[in-house]
C-alpha positions in Angstrom: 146.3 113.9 -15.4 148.7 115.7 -13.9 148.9 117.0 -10.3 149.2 120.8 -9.2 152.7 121.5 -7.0 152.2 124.4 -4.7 155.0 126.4 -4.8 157.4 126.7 -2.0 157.5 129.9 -1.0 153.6 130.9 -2.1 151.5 131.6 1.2 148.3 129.7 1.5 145.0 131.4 0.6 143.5 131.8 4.6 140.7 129.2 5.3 138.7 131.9 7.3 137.4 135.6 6.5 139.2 138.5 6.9 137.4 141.8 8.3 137.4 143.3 5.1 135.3 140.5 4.0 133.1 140.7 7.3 134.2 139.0 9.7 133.4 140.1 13.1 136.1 141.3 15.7 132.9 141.6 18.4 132.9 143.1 21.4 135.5 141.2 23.6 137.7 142.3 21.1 136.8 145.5 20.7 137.4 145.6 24.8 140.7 143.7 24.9 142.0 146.4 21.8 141.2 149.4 24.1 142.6 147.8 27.5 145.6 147.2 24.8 145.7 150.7 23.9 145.8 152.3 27.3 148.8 150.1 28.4 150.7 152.3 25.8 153.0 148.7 25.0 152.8 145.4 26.1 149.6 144.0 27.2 149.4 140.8 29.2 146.3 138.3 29.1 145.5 138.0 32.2 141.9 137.2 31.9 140.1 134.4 30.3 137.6 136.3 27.9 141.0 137.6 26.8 142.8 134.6 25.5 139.2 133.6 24.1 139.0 136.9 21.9 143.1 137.0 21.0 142.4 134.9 17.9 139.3 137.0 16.6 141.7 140.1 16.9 145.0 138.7 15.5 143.2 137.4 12.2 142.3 141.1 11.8 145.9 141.7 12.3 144.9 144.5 15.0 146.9 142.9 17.6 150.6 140.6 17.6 151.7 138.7 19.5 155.6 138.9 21.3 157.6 135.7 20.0 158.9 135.3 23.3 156.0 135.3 25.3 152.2 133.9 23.5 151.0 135.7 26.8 151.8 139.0 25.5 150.5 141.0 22.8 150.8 144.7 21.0 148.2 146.9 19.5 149.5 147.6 15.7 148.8 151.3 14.0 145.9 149.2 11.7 144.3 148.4 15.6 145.1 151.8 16.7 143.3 152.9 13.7 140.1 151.0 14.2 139.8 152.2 17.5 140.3 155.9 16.2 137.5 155.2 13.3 135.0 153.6 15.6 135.4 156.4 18.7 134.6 158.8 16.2 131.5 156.7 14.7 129.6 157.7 17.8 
């Protein structure tokens, strides 16, 4: 039998679920987008509950990070969107 070689350059299928699939952003996230949005660039963690909901928000690819500081992150348009879509929800 022979063995399957992943291709070098092919990007790995994710191990977790996506929010088009479902997964849930929550409300941290959902607070740490907006606090984002109305720095209008560069938002720093500062806060705990922020570094805890980061991850939730980067796998929705809302947020990304700055390469030179993991401190520091930017609202994308998709995030910007969200926001957008779920202000006018209510």
């Amino acid at each position: 039998m022979q063995r399957k070689i992943r291709y070098a350059g092919a990007t790995a299928a994710p191990n977790h679920r996506t929010i088009a699939e479902g997964a849930s952003v929550g409300p941290r996230g959902i607070a740490l987008m907006r606090r984002a949005l109305v720095a209008r660039g560069p938002y720093r963690l500062d806060r705990n509950r922020d570094r805890e909901a980061v991850e939730h928000v980067l796998v929705a690819g809302f947020v990304t990070r700055d390469r030179a500081d993991e401190n520091t992150v930017f609202l994308t348009e998709s995030g910007r969107a969200f926001l957008d879509r779920l202000a006018r929800a209510h």
